[in-house]
N, C-alpha and C positions, 0 to 999 in steps of 0.2 A: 520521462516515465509518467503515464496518465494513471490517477487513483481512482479504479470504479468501486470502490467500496463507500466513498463518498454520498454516493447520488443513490445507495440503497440503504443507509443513517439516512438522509436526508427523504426517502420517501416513509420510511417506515417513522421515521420521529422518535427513533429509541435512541437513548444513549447510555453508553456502558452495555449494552447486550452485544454476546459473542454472537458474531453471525459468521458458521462455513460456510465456504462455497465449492464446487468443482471449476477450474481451470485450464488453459491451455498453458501448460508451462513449457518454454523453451532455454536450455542451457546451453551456454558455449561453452566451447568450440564448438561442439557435435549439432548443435541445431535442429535436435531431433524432440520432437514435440511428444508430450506424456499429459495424459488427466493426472491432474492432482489433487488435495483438498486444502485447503486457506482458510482462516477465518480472520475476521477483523472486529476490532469494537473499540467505536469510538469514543476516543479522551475527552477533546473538545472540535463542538462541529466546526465544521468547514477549516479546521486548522492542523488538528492532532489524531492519526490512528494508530490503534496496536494491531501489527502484523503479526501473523500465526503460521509460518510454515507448516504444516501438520507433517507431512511428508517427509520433512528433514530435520524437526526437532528444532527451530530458530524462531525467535521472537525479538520485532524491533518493532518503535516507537518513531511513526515515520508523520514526517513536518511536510503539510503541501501550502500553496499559496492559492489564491484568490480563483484559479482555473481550476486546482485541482491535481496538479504537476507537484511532484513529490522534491520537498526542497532537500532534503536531508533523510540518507538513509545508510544509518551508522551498518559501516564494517564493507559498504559496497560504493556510496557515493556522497558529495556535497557539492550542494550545485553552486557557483562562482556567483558574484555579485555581479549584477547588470553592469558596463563599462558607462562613465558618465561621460559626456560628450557636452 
């Protein structure tokens, strides 16, 4: 899962400001796509953002890595550690 809320902290240079947005959301099973509103404001850049459901009333504190790829987002996923080789 790609974080574009990233790269608009990172253009604007605000941190701690709520930014909504409107989105394409898709749920499964149904896979039937809705606008929705989100907002984000980041914790620490390029590591930590607060997710805003607007829509459904849910807020998490979501961890990405160096890409931008969301490492951990409580109550839906945790991404597995790279296999050493």
């Amino acid at each position: 899962m790609g974080f574009g809320g990233r790269r608009r902290h990172r253009a604007s240079g605000l941190r701690r400001e709520r930014r909504p947005i409107e989105v394409a959301y898709i749920a499964a099973p149904g896979l039937e796509p809705k606008r929705v509103e989100q907002a984000y404001v980041c914790i620490e850049p390029d590591r930590e953002y607060r997710y805003e459901g607007i829509f459904r009333d849910f807020t998490a504190n979501l961890r990405v890595d160096e890409d931008g790829l969301v490492i951990d987002y409580p109550t839906l996923f945790r991404r597995l550690p790279s296999p050493t080789r």
